[in-house]
C-alpha positions as protocol buffer text, in pm:
chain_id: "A"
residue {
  index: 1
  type: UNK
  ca { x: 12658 y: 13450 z: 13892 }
}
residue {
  index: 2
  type: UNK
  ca { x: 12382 y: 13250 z: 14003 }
}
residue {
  index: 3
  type: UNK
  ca { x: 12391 y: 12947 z: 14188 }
}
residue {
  index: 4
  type: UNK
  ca { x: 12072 y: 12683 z: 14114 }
}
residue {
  index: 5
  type: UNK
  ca { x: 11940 y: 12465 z: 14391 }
}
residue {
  index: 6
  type: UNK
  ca { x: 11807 y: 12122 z: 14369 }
}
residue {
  index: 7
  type: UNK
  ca { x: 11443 y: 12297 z: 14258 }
}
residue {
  index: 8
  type: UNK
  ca { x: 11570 y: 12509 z: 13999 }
}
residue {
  index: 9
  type: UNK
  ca { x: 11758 y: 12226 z: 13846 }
}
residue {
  index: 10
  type: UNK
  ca { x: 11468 y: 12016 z: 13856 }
}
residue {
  index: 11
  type: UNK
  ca { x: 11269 y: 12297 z: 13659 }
}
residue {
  index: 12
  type: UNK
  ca { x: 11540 y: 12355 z: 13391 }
}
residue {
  index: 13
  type: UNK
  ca { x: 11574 y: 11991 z: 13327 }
}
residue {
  index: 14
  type: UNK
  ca { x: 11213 y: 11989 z: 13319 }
}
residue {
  index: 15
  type: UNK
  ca { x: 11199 y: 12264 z: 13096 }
}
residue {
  index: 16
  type: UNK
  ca { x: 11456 y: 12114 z: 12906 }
}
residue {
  index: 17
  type: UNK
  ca { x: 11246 y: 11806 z: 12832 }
}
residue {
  index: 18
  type: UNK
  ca { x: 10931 y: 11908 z: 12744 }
}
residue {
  index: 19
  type: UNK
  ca { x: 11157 y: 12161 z: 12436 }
}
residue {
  index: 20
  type: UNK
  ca { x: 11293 y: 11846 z: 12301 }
}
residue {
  index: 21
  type: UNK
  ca { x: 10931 y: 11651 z: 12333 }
}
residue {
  index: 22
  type: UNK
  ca { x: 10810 y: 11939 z: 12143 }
}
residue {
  index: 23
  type: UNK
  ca { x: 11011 y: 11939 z: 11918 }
}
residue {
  index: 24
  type: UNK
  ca { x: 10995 y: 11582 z: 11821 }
}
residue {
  index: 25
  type: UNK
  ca { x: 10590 y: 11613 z: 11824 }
}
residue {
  index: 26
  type: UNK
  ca { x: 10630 y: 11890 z: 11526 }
}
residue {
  index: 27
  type: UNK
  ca { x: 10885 y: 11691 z: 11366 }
}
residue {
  index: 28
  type: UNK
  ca { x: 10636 y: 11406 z: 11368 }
}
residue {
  index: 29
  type: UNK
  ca { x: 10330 y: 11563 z: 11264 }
}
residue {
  index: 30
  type: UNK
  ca { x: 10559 y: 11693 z: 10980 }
}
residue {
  index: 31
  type: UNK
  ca { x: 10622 y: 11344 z: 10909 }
}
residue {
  index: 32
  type: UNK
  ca { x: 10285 y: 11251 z: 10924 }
}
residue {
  index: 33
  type: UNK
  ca { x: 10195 y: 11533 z: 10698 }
}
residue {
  index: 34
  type: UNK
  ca { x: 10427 y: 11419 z: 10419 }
}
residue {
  index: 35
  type: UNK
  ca { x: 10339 y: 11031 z: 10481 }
}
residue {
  index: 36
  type: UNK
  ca { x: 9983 y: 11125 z: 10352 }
}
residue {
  index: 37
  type: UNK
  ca { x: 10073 y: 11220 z: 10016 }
}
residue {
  index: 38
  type: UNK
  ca { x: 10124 y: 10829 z: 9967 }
}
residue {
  index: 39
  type: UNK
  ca { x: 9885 y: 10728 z: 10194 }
}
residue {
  index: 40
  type: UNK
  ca { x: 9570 y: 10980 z: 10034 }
}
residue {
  index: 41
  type: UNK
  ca { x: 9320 y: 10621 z: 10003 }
}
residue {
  index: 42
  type: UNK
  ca { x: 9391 y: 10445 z: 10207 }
}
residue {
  index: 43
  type: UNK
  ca { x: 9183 y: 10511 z: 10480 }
}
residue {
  index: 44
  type: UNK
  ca { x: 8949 y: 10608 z: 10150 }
}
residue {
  index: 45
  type: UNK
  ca { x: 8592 y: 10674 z: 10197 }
}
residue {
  index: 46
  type: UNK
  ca { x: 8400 y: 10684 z: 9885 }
}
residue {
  index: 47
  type: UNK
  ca { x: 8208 y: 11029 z: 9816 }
}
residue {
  index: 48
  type: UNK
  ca { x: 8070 y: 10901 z: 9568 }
}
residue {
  index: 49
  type: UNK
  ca { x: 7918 y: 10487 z: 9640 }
}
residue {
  index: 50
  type: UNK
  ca { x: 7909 y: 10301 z: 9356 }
}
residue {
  index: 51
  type: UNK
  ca { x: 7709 y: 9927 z: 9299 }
}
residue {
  index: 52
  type: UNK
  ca { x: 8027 y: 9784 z: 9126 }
}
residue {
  index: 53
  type: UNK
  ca { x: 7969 y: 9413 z: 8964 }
}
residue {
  index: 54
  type: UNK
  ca { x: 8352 y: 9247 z: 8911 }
}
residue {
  index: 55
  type: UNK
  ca { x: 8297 y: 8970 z: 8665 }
}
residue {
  index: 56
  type: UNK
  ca { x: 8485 y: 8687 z: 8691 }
}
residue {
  index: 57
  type: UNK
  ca { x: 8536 y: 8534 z: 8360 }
}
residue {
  index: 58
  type: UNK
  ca { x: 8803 y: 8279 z: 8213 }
}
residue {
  index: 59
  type: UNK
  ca { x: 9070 y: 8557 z: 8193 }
}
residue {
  index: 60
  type: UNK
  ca { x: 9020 y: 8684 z: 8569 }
}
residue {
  index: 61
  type: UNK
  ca { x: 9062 y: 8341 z: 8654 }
}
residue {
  index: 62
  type: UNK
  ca { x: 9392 y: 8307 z: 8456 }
}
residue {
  index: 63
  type: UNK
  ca { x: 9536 y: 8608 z: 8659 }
}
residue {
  index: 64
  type: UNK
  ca { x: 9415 y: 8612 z: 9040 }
}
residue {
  index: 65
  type: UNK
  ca { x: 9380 y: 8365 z: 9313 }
}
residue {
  index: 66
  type: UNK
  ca { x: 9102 y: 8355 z: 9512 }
}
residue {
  index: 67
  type: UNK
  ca { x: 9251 y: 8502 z: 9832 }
}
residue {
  index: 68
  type: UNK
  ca { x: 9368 y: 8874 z: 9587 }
}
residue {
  index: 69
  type: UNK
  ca { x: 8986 y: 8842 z: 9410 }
}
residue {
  index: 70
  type: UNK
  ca { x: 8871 y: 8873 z: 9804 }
}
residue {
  index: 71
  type: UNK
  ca { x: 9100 y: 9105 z: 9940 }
}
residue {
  index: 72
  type: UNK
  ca { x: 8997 y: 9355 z: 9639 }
}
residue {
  index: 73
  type: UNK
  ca { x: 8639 y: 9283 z: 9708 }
}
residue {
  index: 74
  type: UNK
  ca { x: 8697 y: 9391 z: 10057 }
}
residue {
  index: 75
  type: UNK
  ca { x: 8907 y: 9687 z: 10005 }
}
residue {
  index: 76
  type: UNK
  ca { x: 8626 y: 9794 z: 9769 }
}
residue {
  index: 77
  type: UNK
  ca { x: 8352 y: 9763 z: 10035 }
}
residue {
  index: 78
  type: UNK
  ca { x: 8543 y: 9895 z: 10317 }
}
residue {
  index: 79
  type: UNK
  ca { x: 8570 y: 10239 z: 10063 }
}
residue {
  index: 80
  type: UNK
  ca { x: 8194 y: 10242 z: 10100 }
}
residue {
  index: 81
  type: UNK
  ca { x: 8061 y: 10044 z: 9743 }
}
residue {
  index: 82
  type: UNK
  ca { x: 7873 y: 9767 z: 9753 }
}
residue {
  index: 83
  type: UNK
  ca { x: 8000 y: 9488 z: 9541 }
}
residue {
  index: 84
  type: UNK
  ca { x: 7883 y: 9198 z: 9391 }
}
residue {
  index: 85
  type: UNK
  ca { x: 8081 y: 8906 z: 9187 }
}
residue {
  index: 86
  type: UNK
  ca { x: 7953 y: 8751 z: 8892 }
}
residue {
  index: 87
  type: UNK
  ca { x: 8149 y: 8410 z: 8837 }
}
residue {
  index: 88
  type: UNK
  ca { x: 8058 y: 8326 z: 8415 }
}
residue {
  index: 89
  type: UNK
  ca { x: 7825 y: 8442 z: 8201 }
}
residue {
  index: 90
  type: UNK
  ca { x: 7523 y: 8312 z: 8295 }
}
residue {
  index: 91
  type: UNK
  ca { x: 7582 y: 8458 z: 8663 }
}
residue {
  index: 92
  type: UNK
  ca { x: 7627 y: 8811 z: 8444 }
}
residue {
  index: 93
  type: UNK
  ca { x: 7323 y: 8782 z: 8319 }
}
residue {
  index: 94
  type: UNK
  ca { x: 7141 y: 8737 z: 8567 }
}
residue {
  index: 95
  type: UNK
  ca { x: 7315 y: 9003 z: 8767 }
}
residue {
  index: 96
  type: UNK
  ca { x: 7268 y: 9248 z: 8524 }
}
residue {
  index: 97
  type: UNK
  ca { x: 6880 y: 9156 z: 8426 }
}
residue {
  index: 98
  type: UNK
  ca { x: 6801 y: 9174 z: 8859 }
}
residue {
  index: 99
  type: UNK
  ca { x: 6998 y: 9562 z: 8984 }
}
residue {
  index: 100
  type: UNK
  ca { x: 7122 y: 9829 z: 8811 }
}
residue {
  index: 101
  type: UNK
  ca { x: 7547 y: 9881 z: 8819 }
}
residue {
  index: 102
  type: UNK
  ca { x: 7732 y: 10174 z: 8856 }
}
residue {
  index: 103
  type: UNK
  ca { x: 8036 y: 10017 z: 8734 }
}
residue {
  index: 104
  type: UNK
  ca { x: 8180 y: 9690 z: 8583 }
}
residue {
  index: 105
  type: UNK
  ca { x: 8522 y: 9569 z: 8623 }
}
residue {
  index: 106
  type: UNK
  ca { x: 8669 y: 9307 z: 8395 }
}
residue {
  index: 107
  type: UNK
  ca { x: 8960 y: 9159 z: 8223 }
}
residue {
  index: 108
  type: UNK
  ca { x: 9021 y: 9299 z: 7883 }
}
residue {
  index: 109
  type: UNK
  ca { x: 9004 y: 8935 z: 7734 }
}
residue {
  index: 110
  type: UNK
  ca { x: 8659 y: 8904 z: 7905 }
}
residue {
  index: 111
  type: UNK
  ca { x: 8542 y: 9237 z: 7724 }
}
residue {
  index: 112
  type: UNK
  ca { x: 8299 y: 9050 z: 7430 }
}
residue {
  index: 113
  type: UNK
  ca { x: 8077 y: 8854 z: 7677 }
}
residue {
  index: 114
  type: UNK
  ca { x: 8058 y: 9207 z: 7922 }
}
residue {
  index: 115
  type: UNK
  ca { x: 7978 y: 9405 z: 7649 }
}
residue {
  index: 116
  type: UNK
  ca { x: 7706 y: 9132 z: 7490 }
}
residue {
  index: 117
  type: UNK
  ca { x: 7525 y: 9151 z: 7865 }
}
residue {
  index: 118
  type: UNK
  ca { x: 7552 y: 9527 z: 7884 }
}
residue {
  index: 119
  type: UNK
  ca { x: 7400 y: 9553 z: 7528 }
}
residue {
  index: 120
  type: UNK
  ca { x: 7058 y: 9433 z: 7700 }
}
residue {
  index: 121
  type: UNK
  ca { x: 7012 y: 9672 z: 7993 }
}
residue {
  index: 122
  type: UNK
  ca { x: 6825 y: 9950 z: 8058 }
}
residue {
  index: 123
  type: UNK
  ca { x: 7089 y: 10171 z: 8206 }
}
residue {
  index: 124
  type: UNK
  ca { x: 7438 y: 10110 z: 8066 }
}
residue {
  index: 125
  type: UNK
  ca { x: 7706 y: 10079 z: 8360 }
}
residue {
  index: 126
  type: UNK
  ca { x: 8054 y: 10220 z: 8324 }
}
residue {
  index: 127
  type: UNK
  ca { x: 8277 y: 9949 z: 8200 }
}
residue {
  index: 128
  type: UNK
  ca { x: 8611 y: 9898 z: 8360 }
}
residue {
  index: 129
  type: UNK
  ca { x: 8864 y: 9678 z: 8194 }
}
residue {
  index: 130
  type: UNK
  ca { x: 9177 y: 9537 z: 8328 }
}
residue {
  index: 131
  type: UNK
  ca { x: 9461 y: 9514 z: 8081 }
}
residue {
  index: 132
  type: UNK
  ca { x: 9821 y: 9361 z: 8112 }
}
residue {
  index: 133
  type: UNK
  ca { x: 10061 y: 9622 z: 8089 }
}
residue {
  index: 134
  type: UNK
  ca { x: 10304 y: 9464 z: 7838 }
}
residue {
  index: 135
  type: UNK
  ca { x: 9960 y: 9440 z: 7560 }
}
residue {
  index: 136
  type: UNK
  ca { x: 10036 y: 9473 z: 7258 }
}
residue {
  index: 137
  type: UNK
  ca { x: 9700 y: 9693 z: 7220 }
}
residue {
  index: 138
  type: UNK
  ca { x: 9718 y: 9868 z: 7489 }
}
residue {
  index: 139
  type: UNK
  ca { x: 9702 y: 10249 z: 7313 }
}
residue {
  index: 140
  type: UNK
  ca { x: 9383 y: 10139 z: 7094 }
}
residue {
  index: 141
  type: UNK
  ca { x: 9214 y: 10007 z: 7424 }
}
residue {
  index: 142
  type: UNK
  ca { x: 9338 y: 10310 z: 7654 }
}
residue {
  index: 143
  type: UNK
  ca { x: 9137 y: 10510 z: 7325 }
}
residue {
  index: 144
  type: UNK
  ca { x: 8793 y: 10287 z: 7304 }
}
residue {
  index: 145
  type: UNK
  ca { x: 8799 y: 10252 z: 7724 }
}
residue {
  index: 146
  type: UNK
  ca { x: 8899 y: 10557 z: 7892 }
}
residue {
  index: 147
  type: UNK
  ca { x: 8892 y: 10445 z: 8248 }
}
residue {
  index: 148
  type: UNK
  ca { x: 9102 y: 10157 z: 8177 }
}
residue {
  index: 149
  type: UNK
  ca { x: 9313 y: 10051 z: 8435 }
}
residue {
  index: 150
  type: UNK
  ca { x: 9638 y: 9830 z: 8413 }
}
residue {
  index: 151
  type: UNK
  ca { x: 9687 y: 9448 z: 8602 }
}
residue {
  index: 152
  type: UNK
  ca { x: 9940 y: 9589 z: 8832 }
}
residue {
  index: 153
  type: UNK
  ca { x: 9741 y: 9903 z: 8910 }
}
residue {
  index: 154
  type: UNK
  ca { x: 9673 y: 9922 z: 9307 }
}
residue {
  index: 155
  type: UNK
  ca { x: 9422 y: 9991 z: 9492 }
}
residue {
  index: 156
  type: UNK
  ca { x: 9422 y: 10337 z: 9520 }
}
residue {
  index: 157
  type: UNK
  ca { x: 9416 y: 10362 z: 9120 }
}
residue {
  index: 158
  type: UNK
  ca { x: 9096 y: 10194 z: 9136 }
}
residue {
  index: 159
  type: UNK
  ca { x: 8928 y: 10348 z: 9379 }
}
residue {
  index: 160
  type: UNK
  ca { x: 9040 y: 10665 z: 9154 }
}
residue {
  index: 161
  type: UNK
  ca { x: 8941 y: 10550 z: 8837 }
}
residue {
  index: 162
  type: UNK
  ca { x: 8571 y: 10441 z: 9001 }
}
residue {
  index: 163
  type: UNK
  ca { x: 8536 y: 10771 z: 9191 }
}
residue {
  index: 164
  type: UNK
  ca { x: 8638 y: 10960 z: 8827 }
}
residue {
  index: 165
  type: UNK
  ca { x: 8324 y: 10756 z: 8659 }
}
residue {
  index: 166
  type: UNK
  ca { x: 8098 y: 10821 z: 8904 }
}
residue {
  index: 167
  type: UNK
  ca { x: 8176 y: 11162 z: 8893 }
}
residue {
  index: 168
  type: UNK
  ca { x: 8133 y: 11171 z: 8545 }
}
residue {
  index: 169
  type: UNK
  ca { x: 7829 y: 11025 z: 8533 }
}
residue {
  index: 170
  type: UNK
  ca { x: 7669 y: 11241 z: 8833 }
}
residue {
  index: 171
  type: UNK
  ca { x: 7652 y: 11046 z: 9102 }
}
């Protein structure tokens, strides 16, 4: 049998700690690996920038405060679009009539006066709408809109839904 000194012991203990801080450094990057599954945007840059114009009509303002409408319009910009709010319809018009849009997000019950102002530009944006989940016309609007996206939707089922469109239309 051996006999260990105070040296040896100090290298086996040594030895002993840097196996378990191993160990728990590839338990953690396993961890960290399995975290991202939830976490895929949110650190989302956009491959794809689009101009986005978020109208705020009567039925955005019947659903979202003011601190949520600028949260959203920062998460947006910090995924690399640039965004620009249009607050009633004569703000939407004259939005529309001075830059081109990528995309338009909107309330389903804001969809006639969007659609009116879309009808007179040059280059047709992808339209957006927001619809409560509990609609009773949801299936007919998922149909008609197929990037729709529901009220309770979060972030990251935006940014999907925007990256999707500008995919689509070849950005």
């Amino acid at each position: 049998m051996k006999t260990f000194d105070k040296k040896t012991s100090a290298s086996a203990i040594l030895v002993l700690v840097l196996c378990f801080t191993t160990i728990d450094a590839q338990a953690c990057g396993e961890v960290m690996y399995r975290m991202g599954g939830a976490l895929r945007y949110h650190a989302f840059i956009t491959r794809n920038p689009a101009n986005i114009l978020l109208y705020a009509g009567p039925a955005e303002h019947q659903h979202d405060d003011a601190a949520t409408q600028a949260k959203f319009h920062d998460s947006l910009e910090k995924a690399g679009h640039k965004v620009t709010v249009a607050n009633g319809p004569d703000e939407l018009a004259i939005d529309l009539a001075a830059h081109p849009y990528d995309v338009i997000l909107t309330y389903a019950g804001d969809l006639d006066v969007v659609t009116a102002q879309i009808a007179k530009v040059a280059r047709e944006p992808t339209l957006i709408p927001v619809i409560d989940r509990n609609a009773p016309n949801e299936h007919a609007m998922r149909e008609r809109y197929p990037n729709l996206v529901t009220e309770d939707a979060n972030l990251n089922q935006f940014l999907k839904v925007i990256e999707q469109s500008m995919k689509a239309r070849g950005a």
